[in-house]
DRENDO-1510 file (C-alpha; in Angstrom, 1 decimal, always signed):
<recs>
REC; n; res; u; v; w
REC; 1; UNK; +0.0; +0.0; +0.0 .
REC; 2; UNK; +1.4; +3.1; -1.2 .
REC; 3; UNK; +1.7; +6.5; +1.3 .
REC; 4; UNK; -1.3; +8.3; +0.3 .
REC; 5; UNK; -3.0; +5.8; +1.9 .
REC; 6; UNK; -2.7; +6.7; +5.5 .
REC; 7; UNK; -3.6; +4.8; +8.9 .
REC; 8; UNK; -6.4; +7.0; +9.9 .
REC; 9; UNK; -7.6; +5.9; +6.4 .
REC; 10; UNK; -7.0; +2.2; +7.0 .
REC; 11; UNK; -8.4; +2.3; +10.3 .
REC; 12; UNK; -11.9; +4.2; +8.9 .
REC; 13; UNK; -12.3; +0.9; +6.4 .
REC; 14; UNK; -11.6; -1.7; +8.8 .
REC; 15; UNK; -14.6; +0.1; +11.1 .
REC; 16; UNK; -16.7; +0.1; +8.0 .
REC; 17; UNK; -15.9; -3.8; +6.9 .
REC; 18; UNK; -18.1; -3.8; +4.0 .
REC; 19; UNK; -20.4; -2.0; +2.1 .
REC; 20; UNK; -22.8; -2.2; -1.3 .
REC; 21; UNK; -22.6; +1.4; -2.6 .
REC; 22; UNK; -19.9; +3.8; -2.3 .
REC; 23; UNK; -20.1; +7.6; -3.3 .
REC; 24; UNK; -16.8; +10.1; -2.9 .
REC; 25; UNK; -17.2; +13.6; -3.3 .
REC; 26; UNK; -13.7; +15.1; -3.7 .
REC; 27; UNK; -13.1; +18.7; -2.8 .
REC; 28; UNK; -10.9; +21.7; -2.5 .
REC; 29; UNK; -12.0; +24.7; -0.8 .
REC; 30; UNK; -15.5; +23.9; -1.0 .
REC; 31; UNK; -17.3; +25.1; +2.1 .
REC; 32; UNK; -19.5; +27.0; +0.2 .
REC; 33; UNK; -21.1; +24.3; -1.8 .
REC; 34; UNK; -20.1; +20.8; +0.1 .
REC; 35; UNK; -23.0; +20.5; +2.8 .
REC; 36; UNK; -25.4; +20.4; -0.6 .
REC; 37; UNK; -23.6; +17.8; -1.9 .
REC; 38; UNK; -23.3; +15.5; +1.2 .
REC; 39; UNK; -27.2; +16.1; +2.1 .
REC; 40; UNK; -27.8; +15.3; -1.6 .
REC; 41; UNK; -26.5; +11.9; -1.4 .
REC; 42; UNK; -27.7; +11.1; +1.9 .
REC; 43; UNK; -30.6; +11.6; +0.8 .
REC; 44; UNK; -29.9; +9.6; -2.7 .
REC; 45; UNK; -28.6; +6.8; -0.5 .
REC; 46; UNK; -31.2; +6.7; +2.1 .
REC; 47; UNK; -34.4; +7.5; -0.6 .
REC; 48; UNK; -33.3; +4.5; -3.3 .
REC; 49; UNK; -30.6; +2.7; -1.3 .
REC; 50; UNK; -32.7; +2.4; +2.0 .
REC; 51; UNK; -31.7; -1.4; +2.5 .
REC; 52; UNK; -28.0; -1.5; +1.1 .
REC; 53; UNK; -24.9; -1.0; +3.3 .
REC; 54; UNK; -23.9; +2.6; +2.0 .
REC; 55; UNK; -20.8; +5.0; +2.4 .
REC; 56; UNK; -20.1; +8.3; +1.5 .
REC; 57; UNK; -16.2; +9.0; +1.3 .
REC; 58; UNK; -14.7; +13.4; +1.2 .
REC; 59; UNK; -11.3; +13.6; -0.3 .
REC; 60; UNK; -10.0; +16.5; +0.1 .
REC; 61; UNK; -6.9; +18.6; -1.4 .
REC; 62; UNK; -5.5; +20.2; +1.6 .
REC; 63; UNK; -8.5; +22.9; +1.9 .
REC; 64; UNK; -7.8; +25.8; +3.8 .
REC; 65; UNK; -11.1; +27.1; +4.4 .
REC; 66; UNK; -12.8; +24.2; +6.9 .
REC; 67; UNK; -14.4; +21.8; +4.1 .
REC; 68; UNK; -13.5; +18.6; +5.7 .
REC; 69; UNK; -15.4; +19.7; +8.7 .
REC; 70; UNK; -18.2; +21.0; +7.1 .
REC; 71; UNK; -18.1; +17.7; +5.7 .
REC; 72; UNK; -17.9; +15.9; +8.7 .
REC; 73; UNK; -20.6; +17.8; +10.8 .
REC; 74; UNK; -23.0; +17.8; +7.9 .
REC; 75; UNK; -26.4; +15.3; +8.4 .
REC; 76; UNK; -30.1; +15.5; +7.1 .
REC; 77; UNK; -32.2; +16.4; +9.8 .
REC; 78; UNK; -35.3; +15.2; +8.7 .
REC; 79; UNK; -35.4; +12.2; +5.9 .
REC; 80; UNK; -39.2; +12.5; +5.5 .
REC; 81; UNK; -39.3; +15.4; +5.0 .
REC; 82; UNK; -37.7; +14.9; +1.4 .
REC; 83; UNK; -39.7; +11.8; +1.1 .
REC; 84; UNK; -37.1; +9.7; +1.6 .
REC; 85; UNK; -37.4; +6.8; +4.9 .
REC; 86; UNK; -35.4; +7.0; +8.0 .
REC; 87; UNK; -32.4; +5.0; +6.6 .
REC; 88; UNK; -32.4; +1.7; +8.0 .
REC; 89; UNK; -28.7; +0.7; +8.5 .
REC; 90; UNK; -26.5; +4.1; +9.0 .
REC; 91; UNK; -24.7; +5.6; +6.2 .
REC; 92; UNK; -21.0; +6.3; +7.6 .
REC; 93; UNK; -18.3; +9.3; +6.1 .
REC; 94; UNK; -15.1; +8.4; +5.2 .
REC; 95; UNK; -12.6; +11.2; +5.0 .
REC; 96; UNK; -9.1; +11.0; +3.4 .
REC; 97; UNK; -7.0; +13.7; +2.2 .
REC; 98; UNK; -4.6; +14.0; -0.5 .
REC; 99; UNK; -2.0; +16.2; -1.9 .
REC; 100; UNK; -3.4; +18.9; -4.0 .
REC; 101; UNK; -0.7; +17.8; -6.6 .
REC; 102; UNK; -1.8; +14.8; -7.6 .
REC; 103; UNK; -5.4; +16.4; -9.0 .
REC; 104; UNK; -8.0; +14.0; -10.4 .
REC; 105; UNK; -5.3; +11.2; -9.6 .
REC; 106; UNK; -5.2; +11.5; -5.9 .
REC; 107; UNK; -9.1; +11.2; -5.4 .
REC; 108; UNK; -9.6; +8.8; -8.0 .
REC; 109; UNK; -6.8; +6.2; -6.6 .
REC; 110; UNK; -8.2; +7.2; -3.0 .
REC; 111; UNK; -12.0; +6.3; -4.0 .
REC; 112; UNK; -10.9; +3.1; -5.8 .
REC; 113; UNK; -9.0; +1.8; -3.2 .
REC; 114; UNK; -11.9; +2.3; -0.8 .
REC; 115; UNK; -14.1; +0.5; -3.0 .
REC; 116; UNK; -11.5; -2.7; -3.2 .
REC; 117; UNK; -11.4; -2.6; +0.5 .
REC; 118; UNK; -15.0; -2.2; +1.3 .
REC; 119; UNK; -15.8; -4.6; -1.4 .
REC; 120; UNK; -18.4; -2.4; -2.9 .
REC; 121; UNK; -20.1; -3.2; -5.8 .
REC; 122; UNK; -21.8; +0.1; -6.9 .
REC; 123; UNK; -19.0; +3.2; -6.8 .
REC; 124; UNK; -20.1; +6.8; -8.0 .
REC; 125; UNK; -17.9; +10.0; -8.0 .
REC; 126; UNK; -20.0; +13.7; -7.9 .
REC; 127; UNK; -18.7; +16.8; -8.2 .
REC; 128; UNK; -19.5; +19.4; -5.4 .
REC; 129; UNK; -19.4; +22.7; -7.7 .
REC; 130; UNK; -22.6; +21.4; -9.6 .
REC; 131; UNK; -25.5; +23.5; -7.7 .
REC; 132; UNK; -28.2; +21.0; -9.7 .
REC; 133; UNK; -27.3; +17.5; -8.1 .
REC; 134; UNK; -29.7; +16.2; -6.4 .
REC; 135; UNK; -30.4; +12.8; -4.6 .
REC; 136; UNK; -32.1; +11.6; -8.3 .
REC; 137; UNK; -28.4; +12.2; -9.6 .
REC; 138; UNK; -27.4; +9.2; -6.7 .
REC; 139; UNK; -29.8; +7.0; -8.5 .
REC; 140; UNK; -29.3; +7.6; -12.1 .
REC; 141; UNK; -25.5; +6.9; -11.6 .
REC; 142; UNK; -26.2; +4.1; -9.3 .
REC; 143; UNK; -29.2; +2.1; -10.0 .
REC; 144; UNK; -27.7; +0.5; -13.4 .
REC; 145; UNK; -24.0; -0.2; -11.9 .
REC; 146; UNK; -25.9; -2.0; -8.7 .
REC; 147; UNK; -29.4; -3.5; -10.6 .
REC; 148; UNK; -28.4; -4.2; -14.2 .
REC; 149; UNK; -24.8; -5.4; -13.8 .
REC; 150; UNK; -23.1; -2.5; -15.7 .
REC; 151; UNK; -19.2; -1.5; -15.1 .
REC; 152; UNK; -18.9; +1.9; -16.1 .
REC; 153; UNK; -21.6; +4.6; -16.5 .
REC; 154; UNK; -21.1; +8.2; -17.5 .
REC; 155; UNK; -23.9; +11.5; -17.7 .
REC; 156; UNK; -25.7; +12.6; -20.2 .
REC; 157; UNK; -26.2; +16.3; -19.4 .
REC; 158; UNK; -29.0; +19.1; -20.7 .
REC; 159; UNK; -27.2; +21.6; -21.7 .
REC; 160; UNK; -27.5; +25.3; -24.0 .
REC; 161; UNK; -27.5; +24.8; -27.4 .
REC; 162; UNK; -23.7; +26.2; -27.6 .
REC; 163; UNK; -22.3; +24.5; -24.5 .
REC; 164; UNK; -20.0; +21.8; -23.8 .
REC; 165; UNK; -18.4; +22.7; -27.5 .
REC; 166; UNK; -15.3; +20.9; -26.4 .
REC; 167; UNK; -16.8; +18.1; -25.7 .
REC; 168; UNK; -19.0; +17.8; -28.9 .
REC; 169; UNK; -16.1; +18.9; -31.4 .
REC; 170; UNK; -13.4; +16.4; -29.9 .
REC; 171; UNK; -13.7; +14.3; -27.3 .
REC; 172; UNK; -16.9; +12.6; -28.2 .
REC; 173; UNK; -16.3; +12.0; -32.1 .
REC; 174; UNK; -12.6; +11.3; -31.8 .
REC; 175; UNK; -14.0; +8.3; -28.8 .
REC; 176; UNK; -16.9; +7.3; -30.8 .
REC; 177; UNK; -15.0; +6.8; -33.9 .
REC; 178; UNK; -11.7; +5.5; -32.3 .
REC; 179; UNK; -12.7; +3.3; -29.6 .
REC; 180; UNK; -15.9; +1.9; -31.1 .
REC; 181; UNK; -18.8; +3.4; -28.2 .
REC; 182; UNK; -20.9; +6.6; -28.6 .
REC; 183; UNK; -20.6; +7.8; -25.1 .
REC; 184; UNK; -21.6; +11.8; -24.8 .
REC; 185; UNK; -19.4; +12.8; -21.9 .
REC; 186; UNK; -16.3; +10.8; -22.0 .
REC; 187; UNK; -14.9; +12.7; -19.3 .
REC; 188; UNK; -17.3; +14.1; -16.8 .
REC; 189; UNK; -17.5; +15.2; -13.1 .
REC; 190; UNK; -19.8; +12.5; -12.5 .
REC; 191; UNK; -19.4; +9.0; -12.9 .
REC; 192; UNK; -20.0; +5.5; -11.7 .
REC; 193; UNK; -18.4; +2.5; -11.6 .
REC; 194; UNK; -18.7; -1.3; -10.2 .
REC; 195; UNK; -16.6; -2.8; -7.8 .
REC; 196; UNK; -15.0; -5.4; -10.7 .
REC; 197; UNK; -13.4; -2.1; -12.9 .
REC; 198; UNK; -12.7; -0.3; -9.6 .
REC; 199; UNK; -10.1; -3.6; -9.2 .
REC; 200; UNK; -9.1; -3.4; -12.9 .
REC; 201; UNK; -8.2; +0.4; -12.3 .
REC; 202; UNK; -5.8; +0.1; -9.1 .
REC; 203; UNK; -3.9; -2.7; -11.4 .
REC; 204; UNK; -2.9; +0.2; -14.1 .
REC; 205; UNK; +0.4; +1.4; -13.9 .
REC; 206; UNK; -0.1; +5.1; -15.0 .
REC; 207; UNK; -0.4; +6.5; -11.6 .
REC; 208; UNK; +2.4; +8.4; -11.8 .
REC; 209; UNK; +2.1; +9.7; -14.8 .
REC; 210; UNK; +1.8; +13.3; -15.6 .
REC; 211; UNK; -1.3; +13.3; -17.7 .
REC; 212; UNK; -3.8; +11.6; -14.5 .
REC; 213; UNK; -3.3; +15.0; -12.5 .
REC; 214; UNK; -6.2; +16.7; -14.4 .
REC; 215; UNK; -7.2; +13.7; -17.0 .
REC; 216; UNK; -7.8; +10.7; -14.6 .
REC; 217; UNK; -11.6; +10.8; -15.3 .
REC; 218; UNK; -11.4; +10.9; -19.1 .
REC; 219; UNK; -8.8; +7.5; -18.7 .
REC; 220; UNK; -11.1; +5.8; -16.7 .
REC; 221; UNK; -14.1; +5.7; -19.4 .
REC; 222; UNK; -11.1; +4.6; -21.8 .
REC; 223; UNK; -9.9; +2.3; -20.2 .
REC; 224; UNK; -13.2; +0.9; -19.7 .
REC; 225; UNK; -13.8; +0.9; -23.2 .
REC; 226; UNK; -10.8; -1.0; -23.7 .
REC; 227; UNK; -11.1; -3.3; -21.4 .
REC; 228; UNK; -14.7; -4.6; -22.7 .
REC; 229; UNK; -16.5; -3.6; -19.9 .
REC; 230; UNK; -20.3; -3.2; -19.7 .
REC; 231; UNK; -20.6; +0.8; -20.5 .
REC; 232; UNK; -23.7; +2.8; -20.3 .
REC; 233; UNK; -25.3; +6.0; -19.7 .
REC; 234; UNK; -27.5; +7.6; -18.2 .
REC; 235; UNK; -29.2; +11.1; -18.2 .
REC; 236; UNK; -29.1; +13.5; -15.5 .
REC; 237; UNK; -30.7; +16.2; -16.5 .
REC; 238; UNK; -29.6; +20.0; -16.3 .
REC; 239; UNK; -25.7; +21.0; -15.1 .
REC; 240; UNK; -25.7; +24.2; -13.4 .
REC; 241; UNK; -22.3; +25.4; -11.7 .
REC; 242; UNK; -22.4; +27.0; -8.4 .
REC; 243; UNK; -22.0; +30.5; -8.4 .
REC; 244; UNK; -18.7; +30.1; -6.9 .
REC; 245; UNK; -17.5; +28.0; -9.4 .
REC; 246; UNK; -13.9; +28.4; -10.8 .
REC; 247; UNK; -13.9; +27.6; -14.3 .
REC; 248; UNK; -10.7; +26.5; -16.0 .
REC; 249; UNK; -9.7; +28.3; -19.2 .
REC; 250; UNK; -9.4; +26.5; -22.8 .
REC; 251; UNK; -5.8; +26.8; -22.3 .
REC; 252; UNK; -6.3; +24.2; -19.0 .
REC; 253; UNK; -9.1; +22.4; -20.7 .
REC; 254; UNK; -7.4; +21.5; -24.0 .
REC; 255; UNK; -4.4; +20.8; -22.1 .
REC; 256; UNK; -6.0; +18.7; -19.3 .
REC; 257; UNK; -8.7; +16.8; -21.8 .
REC; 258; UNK; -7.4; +16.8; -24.9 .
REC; 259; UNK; -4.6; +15.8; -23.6 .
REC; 260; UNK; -5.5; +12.6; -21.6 .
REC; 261; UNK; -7.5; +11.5; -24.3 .
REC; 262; UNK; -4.1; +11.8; -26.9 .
REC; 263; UNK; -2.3; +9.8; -23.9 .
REC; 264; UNK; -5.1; +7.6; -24.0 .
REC; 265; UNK; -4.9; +6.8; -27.4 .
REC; 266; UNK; -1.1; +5.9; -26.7 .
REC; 267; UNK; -2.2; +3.6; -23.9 .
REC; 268; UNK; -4.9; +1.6; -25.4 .
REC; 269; UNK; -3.6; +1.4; -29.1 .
REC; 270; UNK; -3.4; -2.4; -29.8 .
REC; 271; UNK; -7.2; -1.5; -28.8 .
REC; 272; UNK; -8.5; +0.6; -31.2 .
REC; 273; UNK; -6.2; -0.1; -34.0 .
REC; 274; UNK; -9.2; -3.5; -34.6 .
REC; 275; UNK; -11.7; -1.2; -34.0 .
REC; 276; UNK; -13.9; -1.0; -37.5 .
REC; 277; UNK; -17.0; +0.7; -36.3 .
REC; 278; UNK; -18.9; +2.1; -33.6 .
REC; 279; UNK; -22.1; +1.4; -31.3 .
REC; 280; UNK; -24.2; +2.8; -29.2 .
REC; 281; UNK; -24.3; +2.0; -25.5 .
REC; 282; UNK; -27.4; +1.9; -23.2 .
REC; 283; UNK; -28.9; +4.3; -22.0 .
REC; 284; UNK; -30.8; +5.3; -19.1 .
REC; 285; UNK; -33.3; +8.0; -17.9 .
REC; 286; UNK; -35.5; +9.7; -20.3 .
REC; 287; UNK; -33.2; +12.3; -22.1 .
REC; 288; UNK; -35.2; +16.0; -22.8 .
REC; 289; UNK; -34.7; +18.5; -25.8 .
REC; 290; UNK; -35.0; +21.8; -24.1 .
REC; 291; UNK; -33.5; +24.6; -24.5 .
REC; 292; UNK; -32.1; +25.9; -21.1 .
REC; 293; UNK; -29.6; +28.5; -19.9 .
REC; 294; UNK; -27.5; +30.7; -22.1 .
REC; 295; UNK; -24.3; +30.6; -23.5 .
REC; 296; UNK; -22.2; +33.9; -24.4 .
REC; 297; UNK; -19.8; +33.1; -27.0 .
REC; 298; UNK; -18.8; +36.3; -29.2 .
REC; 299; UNK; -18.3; +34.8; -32.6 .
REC; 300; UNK; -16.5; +37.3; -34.4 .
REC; 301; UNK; -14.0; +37.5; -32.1 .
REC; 302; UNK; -13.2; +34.3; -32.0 .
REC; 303; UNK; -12.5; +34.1; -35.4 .
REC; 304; UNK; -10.5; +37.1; -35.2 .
REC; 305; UNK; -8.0; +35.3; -32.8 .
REC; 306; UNK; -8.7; +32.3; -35.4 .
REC; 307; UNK; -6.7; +34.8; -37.9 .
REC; 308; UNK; -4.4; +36.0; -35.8 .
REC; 309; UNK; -3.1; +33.0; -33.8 .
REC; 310; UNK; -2.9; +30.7; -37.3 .
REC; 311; UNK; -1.1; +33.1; -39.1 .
REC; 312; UNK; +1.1; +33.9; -36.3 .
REC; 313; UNK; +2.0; +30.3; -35.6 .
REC; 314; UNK; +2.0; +29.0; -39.2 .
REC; 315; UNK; +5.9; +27.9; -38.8 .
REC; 316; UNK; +4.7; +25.5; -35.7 .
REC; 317; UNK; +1.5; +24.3; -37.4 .
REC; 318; UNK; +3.4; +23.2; -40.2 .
REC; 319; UNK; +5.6; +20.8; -38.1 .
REC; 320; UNK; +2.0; +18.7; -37.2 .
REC; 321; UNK; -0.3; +19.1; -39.8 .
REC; 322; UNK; +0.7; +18.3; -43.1 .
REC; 323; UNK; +1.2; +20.6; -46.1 .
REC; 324; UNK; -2.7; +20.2; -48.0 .
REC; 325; UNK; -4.4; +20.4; -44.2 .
REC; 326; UNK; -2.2; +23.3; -43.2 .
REC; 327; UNK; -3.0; +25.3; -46.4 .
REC; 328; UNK; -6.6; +24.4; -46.2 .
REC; 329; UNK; -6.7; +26.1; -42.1 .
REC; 330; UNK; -4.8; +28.9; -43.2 .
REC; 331; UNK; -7.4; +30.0; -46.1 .
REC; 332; UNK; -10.0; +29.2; -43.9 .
REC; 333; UNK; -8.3; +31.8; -41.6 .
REC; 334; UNK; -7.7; +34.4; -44.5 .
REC; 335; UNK; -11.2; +34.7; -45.6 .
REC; 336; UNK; -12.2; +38.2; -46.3 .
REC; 337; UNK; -15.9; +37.3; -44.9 .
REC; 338; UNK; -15.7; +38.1; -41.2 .
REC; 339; UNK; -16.6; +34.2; -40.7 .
REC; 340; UNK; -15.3; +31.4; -42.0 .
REC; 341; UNK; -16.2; +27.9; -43.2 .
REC; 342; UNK; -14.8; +25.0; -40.8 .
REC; 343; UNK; -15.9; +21.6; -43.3 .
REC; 344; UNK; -16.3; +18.5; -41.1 .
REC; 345; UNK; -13.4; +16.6; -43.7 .
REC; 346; UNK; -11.0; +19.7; -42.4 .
REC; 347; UNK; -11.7; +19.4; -39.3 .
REC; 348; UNK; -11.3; +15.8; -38.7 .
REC; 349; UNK; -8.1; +15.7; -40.3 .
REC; 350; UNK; -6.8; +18.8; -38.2 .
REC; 351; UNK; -7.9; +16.6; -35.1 .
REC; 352; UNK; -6.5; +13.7; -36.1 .
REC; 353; UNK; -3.2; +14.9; -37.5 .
REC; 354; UNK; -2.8; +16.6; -34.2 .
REC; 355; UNK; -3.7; +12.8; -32.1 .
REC; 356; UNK; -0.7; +11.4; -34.6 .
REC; 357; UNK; +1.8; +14.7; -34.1 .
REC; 358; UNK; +1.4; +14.4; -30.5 .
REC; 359; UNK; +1.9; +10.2; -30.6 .
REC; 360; UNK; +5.0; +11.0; -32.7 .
REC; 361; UNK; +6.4; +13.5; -30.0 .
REC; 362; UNK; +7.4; +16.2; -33.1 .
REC; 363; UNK; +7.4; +18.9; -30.6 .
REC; 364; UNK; +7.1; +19.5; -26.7 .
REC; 365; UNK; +3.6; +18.0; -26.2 .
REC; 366; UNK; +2.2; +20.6; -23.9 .
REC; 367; UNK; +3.1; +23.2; -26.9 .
REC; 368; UNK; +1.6; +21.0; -29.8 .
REC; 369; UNK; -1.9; +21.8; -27.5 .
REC; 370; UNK; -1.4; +25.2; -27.2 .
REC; 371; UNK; -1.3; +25.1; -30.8 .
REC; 372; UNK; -4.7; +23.6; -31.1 .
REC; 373; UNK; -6.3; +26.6; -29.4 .
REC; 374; UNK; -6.7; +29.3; -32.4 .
REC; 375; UNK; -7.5; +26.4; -35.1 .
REC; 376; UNK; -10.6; +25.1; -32.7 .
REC; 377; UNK; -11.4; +28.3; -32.0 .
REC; 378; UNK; -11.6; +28.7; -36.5 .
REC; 379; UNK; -13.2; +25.2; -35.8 .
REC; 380; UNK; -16.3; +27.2; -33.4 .
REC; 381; UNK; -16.6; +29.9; -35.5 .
REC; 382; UNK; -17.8; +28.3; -38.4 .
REC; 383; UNK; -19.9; +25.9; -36.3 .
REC; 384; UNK; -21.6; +29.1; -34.5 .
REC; 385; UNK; -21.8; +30.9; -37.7 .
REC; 386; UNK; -23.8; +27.6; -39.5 .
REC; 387; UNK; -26.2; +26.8; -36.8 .
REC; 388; UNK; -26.9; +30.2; -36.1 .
REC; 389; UNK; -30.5; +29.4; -36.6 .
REC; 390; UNK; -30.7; +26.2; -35.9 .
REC; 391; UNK; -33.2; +24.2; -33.9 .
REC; 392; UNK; -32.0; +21.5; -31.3 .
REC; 393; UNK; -33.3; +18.6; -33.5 .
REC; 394; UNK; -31.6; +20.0; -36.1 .
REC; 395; UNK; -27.9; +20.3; -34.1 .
REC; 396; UNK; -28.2; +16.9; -32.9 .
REC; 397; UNK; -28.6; +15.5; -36.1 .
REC; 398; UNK; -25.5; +17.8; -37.2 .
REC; 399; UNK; -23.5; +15.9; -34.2 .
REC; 400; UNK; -24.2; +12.4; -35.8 .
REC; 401; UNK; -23.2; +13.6; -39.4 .
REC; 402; UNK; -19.4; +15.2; -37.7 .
REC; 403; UNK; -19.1; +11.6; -35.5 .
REC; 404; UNK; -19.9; +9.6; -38.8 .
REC; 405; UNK; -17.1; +11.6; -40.4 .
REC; 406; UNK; -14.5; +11.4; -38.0 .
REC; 407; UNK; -15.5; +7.0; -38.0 .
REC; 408; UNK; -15.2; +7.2; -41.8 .
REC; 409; UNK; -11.6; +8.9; -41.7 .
REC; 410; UNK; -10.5; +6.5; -38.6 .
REC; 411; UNK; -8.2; +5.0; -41.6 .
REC; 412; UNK; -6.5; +8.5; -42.2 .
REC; 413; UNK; -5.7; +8.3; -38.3 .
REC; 414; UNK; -4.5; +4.8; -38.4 .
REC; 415; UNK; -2.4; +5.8; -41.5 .
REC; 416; UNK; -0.7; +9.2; -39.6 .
REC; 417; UNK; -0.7; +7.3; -36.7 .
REC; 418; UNK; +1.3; +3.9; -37.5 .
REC; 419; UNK; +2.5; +5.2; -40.8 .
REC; 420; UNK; +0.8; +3.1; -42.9 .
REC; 421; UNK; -0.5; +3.4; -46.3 .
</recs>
């Protein structure tokens, strides 16, 4: 056992012995949000889980501002009053902390190691910045890892129209084409897991690797592609951020995202090299088209920084894409419109000559993703600038159309990335 596992940690499982479900709600500096989350899965646990032996695991980062005993003093007064029953076995809190250096890593290895020693065979991770969880959250990600035997489950979120472009642009077309499963939100703040992949997890030796501080969330659904488990998902419903919230910028996100799945890729190769086509997974909940929120997203200056930052770094660009791609981004960027037009060929080959530059190591990694920053943001423009108008209907089916091109150009990627022809 390695030495974030500490006694006080050891000693909390062995008074615990066993449980069913586990649910860890990691934090840092979270007083202002964490007593939500713990009633919310009290609650959860005690409303759908009322006969299971349940936990409810904190691991925290080193807060400074009293979180841990926030979490520790926190307890629903009155179960029946949410319409849930007096819980009839006790739900205990296990608290663990963990170096604010080792990120998603840390509380990921911490939760999975509680769920090998407790034997649990339901595990779900929340975030405590979402304002919107409720105890309905606790059985959406729970119900199908415990009831229907599933290994790995991730959320299907409502979102704006606009939102989440990161996610719809990238990470889900590159996984759905590359690995084989059409999962939404490859790497969310909530997920769920059984007891079986929890195992299959601790046994991976990329621990120490740089990538898990910020990507461990994003490896896990990988890795559970790629291992064959029994994926799913399930809907959840809206995703509203506490006011409080700190949200990271597309510097961090492409670096901490895009950049687990590319490590990913590395990791689970032999994988998806056999891969020929993709599927859809199960899905659970009863998944709503409407239009909530609002997104601000000033178009025309995004494509202005498209102009500026391509031209600017055309020398470095041309070290990862090739000659034909790179020409194509750069007219793209020199339009004389003040938009420009983004095709769904361009942009899969951008994305994918990218995932093979950054395989091939032709530059400092961390730059090549920094370089990725003004051609998505050419990437947005044009996709604002399209659907405009557009109804939701009409965006999702313009999702399946990108995720059928990036599966019909996996053999472009295969090609840049092994160097075949």
């Amino acid at each position: 056992m390695d030495s974030i596992v500490s006694d006080e940690f050891l000693r909390q499982i062995t008074a615990i012995g066993q449980v069913d479900v586990l649910v860890s709600v990691p934090t840092a500096d979270n007083r202002h949000t964490i007593e939500h989350a713990v009633n919310a899965v009290q609650i959860g646990l005690a409303k759908y889980f009322p006969r299971e032996r349940t936990a409810l695991m904190n691991v925290d980062a080193q807060s400074r501002d009293g979180t841990p005993e926030i979490v520790r003093e926190a307890a629903v007064r009155d179960f029946q009053s949410y319409l849930a029953p007096t819980p009839l076995r006790s739900s205990p809190i296990i608290t663990a902390s963990c170096h604010p250096s080792l990120g998603q890593a840390g509380a990921l290895r911490l939760t999975l190691t509680a769920a090998d020693l407790l034997r649990a065979k339901a595990c779900a991770i929340v975030s405590p910045d979402v304002a919107s969880l409720t105890p309905e959250w606790i059985d959406a990600l729970l119900r199908p890892i415990y009831r229907e035997g599933l290994d790995q489950l991730t959320p299907i979120y409502q979102r704006h129209r606009f939102a989440g472009l990161l996610v719809r642009n990238i990470l889900a077309p590159v996984v759905g084409a590359v690995y084989g499963y059409e999962i939404e939100e490859p790497a969310p703040d909530e997920i769920s897991f059984s007891g079986v992949l929890a195992c299959h997890l601790l046994a991976q030796d990329v621990w120490q690797e740089s990538f898990m501080r910020s990507g461990a969330l994003m490896w896990l659904t990988t890795t559970a592609l790629a291992g064959n488990f029994r994926v799913g998902q399930s809907f959840l419903g809206p995703k509203v951020f506490a006011a409080r919230h700190f949200s990271p910028s597309l510097a961090e996100t492409m670096q901490s995202a895009v950049g687990a799945l590319f490590k990913s890729m590395e990791e689970h190769q032999a994988f998806w090299r056999q891969r020929t086509s993709s599927q859809a997974v199960p899905l659970f909940g009863f998944p709503v088209d409407v239009e909530i929120g609002s997104a601000h997203l000033n178009r025309k200056k995004m494509f202005e920084m498209f102009r500026s930052g391509a031209n600017a770094i055309s020398s470095i660009l041309a070290e990862i894409l090739s000659s034909p791609t790179l020409d194509a981004v750069l007219q793209a960027a020199n339009t004389a419109d003040d938009h420009c037009y983004f095709s769904d060929e361009l942009w899969t080959k951008v994305v994918y000559e990218f995932a093979a530059s950054y395989h091939r190591g032709v530059m400092n990694r961390d730059h090549l993703l920094q370089a990725l920053i003004p051609v998505y943001r050419g990437r947005i423009s044009s996709y604002l600038w399209e659907n405009r108008g557009a109804h939701l209907e009409e965006l999702r089916k313009r999702r399946e159309v990108l995720h059928l091109e990036f599966e019909r150009m996996k053999p472009y990627l295969i090609e840049k990335w092994f160097g075949e022809t």
